[in-house]
Biopython code that builds the backbone (N, CA, C, O; Angstrom):
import numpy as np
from Bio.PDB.StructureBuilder import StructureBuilder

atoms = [
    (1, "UNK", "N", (0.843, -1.177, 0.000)),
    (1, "UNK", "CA", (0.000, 0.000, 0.000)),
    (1, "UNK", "C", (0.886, 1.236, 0.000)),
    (1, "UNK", "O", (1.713, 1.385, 0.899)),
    (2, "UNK", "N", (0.742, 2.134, -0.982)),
    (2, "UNK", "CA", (1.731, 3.051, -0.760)),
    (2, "UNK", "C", (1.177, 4.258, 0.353)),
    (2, "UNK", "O", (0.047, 4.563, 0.732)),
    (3, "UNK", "N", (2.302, 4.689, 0.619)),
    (3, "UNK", "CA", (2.906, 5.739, 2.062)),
    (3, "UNK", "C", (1.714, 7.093, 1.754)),
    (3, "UNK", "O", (1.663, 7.463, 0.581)),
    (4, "UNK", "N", (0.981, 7.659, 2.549)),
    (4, "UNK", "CA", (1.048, 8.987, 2.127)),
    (4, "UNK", "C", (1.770, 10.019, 2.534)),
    (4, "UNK", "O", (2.120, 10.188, 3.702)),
    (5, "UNK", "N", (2.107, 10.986, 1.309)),
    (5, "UNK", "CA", (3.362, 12.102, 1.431)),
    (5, "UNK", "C", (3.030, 13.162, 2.292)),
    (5, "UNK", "O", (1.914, 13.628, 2.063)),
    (6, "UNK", "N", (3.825, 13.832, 3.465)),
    (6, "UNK", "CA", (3.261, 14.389, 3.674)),
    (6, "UNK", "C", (2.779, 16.146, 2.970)),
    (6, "UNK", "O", (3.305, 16.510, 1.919)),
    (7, "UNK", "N", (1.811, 17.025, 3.671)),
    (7, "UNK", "CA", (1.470, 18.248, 3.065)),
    (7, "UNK", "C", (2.850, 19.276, 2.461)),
    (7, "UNK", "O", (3.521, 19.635, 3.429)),
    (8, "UNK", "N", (3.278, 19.689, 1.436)),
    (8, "UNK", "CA", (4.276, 20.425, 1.650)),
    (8, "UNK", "C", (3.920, 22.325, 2.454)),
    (8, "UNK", "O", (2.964, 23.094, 2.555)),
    (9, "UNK", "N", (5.220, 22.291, 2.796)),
    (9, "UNK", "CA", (4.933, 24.009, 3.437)),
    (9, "UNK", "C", (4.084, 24.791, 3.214)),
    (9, "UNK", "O", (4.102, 24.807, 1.983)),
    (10, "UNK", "N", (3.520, 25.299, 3.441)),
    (10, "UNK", "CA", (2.374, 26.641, 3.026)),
    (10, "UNK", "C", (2.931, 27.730, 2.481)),
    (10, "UNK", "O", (3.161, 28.565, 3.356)),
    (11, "UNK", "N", (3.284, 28.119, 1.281)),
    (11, "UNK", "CA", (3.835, 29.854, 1.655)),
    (11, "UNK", "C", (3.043, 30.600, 1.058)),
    (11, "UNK", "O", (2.285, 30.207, 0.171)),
    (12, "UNK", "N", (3.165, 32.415, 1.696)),
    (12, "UNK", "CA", (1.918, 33.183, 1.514)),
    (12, "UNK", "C", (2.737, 33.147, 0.337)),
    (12, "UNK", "O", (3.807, 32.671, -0.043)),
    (13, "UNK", "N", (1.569, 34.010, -0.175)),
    (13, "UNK", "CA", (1.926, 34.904, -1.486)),
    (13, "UNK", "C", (1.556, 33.595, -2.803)),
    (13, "UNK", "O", (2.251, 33.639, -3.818)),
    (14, "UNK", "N", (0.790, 32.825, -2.726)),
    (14, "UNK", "CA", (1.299, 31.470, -3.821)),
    (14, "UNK", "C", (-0.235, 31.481, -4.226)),
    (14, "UNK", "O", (-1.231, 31.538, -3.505)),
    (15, "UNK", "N", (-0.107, 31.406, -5.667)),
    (15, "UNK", "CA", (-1.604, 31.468, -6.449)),
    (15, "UNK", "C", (-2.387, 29.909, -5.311)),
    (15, "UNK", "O", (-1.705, 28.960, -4.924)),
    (16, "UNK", "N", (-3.821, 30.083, -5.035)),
    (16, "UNK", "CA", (-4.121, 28.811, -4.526)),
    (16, "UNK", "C", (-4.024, 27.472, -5.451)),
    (16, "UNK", "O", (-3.547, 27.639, -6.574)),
    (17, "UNK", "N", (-4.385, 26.311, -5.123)),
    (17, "UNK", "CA", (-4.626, 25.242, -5.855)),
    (17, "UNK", "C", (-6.080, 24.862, -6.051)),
    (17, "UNK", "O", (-7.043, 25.509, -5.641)),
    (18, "UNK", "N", (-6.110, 23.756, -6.714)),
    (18, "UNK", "CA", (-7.629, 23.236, -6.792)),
    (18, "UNK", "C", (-7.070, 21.988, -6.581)),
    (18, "UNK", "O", (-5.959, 21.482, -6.733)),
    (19, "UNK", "N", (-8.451, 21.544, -6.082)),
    (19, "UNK", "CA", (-8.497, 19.746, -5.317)),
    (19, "UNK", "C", (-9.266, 19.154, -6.103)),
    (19, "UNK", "O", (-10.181, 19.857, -6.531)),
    (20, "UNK", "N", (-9.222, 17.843, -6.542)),
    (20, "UNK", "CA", (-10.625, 17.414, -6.377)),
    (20, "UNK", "C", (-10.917, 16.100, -5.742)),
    (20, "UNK", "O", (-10.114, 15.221, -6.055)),
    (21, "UNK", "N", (-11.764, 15.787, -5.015)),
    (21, "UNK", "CA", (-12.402, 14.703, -4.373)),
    (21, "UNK", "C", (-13.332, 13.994, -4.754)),
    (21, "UNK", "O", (-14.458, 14.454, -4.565)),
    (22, "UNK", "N", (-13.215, 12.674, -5.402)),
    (22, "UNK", "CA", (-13.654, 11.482, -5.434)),
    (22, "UNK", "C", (-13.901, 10.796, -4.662)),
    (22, "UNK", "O", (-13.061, 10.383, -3.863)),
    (23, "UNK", "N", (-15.616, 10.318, -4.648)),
    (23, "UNK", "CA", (-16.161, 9.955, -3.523)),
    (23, "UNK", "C", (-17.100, 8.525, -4.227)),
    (23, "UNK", "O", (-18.043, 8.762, -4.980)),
    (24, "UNK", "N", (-16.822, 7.485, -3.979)),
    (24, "UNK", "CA", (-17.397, 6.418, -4.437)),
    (24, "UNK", "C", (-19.312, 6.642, -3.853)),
    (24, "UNK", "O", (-19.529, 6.866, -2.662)),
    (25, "UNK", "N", (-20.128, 6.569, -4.552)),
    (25, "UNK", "CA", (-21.665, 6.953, -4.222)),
    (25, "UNK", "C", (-22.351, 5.926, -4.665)),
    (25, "UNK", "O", (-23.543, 6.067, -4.938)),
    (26, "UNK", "N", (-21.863, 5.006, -4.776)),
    (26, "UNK", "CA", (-22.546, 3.958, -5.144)),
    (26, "UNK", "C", (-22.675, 3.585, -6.777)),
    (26, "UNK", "O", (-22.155, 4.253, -7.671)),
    (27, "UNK", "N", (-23.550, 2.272, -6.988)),
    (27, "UNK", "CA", (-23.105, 2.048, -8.387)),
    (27, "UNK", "C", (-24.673, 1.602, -9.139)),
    (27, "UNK", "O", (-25.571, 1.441, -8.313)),
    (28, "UNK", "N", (-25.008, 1.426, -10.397)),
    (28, "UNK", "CA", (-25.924, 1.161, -10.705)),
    (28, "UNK", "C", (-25.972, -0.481, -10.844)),
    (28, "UNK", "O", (-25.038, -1.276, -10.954)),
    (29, "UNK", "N", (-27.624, -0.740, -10.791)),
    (29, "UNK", "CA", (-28.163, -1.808, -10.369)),
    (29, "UNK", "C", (-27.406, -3.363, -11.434)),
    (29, "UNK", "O", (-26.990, -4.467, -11.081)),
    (30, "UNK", "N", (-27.512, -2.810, -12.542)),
    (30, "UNK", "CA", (-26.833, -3.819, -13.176)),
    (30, "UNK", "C", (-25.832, -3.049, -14.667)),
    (30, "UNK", "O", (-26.299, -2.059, -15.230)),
    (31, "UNK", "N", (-25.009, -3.424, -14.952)),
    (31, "UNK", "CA", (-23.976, -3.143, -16.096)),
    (31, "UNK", "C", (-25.220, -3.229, -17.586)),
    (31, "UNK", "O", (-25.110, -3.906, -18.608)),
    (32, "UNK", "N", (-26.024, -2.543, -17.295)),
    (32, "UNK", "CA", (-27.004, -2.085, -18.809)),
    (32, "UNK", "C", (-27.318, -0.311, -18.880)),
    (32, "UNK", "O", (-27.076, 0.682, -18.194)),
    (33, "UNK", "N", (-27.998, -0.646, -20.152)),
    (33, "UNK", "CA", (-28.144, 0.946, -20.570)),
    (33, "UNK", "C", (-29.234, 1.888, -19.442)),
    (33, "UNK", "O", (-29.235, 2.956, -18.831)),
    (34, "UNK", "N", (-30.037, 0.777, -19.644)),
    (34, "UNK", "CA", (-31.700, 1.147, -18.839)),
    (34, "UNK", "C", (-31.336, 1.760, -17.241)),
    (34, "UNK", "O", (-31.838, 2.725, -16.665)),
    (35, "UNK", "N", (-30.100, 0.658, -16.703)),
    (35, "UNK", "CA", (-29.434, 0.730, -15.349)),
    (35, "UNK", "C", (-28.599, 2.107, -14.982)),
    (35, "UNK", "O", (-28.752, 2.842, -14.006)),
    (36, "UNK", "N", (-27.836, 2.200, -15.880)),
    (36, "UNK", "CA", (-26.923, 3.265, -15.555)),
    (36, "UNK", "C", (-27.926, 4.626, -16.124)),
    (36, "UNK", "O", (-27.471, 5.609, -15.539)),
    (37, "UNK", "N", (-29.012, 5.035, -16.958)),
    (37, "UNK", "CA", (-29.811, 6.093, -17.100)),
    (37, "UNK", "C", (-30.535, 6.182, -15.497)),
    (37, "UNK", "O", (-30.320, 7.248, -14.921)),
    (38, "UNK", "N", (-31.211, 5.348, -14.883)),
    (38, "UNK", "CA", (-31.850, 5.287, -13.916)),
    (38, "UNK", "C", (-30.826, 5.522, -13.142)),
    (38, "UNK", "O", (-30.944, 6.747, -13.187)),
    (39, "UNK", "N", (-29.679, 5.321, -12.293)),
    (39, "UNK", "CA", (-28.566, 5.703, -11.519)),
    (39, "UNK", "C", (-28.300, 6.838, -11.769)),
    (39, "UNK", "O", (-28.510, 7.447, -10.720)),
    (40, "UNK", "N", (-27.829, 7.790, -12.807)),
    (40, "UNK", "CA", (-27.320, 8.712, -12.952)),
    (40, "UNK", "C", (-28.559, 9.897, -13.161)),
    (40, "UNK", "O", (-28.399, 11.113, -13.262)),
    (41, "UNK", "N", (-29.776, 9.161, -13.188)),
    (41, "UNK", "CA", (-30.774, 10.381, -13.057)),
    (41, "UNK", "C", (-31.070, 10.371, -11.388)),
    (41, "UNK", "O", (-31.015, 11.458, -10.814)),
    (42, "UNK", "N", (-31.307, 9.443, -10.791)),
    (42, "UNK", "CA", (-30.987, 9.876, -9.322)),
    (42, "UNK", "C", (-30.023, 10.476, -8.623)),
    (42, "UNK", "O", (-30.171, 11.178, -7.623)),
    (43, "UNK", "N", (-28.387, 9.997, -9.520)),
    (43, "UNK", "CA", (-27.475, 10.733, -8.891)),
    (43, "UNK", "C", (-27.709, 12.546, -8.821)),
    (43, "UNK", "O", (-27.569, 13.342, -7.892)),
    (44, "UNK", "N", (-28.181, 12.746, -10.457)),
    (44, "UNK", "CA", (-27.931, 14.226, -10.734)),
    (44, "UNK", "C", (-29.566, 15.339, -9.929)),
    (44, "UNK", "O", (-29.858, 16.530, -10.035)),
    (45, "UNK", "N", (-30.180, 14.266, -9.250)),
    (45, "UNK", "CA", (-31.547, 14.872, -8.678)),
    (45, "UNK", "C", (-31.191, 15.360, -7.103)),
    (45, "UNK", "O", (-31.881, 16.116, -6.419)),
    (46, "UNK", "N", (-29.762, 14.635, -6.669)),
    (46, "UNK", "CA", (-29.782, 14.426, -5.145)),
    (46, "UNK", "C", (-29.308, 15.507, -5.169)),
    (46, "UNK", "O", (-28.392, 15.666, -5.976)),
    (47, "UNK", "N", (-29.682, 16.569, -4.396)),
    (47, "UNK", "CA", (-28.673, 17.797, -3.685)),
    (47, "UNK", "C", (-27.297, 17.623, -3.083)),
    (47, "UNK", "O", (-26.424, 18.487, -3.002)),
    (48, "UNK", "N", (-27.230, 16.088, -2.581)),
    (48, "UNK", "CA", (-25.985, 16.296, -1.570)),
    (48, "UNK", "C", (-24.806, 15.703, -3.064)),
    (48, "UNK", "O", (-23.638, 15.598, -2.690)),
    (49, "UNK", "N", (-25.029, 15.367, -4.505)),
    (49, "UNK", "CA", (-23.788, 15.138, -5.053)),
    (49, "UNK", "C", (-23.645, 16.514, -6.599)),
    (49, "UNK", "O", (-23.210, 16.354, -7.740)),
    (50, "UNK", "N", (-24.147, 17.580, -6.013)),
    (50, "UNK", "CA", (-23.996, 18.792, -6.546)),
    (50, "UNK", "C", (-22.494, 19.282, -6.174)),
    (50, "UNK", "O", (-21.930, 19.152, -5.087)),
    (51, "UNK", "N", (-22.037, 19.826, -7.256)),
    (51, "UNK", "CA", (-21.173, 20.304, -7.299)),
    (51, "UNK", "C", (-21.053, 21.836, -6.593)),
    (51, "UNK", "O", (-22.023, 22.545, -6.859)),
    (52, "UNK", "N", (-20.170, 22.375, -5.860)),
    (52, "UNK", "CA", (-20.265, 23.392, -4.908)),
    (52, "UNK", "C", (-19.158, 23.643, -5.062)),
    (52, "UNK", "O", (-18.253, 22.813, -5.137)),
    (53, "UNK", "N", (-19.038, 24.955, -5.144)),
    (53, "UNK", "CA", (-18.095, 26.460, -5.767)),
    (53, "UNK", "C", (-17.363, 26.534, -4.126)),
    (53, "UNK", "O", (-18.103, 26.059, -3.264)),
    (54, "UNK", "N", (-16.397, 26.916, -3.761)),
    (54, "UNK", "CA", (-15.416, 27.534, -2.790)),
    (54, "UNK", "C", (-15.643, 29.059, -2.859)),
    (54, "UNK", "O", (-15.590, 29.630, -1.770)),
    (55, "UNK", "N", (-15.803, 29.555, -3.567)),
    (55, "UNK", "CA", (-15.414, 30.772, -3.994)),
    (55, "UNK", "C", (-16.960, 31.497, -4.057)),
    (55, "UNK", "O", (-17.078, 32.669, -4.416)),
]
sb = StructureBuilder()
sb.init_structure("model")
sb.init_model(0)
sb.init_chain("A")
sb.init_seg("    ")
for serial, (resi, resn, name, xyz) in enumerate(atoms, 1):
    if name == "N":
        sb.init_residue(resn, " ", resi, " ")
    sb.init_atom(name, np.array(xyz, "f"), 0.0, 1.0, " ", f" {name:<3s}", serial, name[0])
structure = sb.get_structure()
């Protein structure tokens, strides 16, 4: 299993970064067309897997 690295230094003055986080949410019911339309129209209905601005 590899190590995690740790954070490097902080310094002011440094344009910020962007992250992104991948979050496993589950999967559709079976490997078909019908399956993954029905999954991904619930995914994109739920409020909590909206995408949200920092800024």
């Amino acid at each position: 299993m590899p190590k995690i690295r740790p954070e490097p230094p902080h310094q002011h003055g440094t344009a910020p970064g962007t992250a992104v986080v991948l979050v496993n949410l589950g999967t559709p019911e079976a490997p078909t067309a019908p399956a993954l339309k029905r999954y991904l129209r619930q995914f994109r209905a739920s409020s909590r897997s909206r995408a949200r601005s920092g800024g």
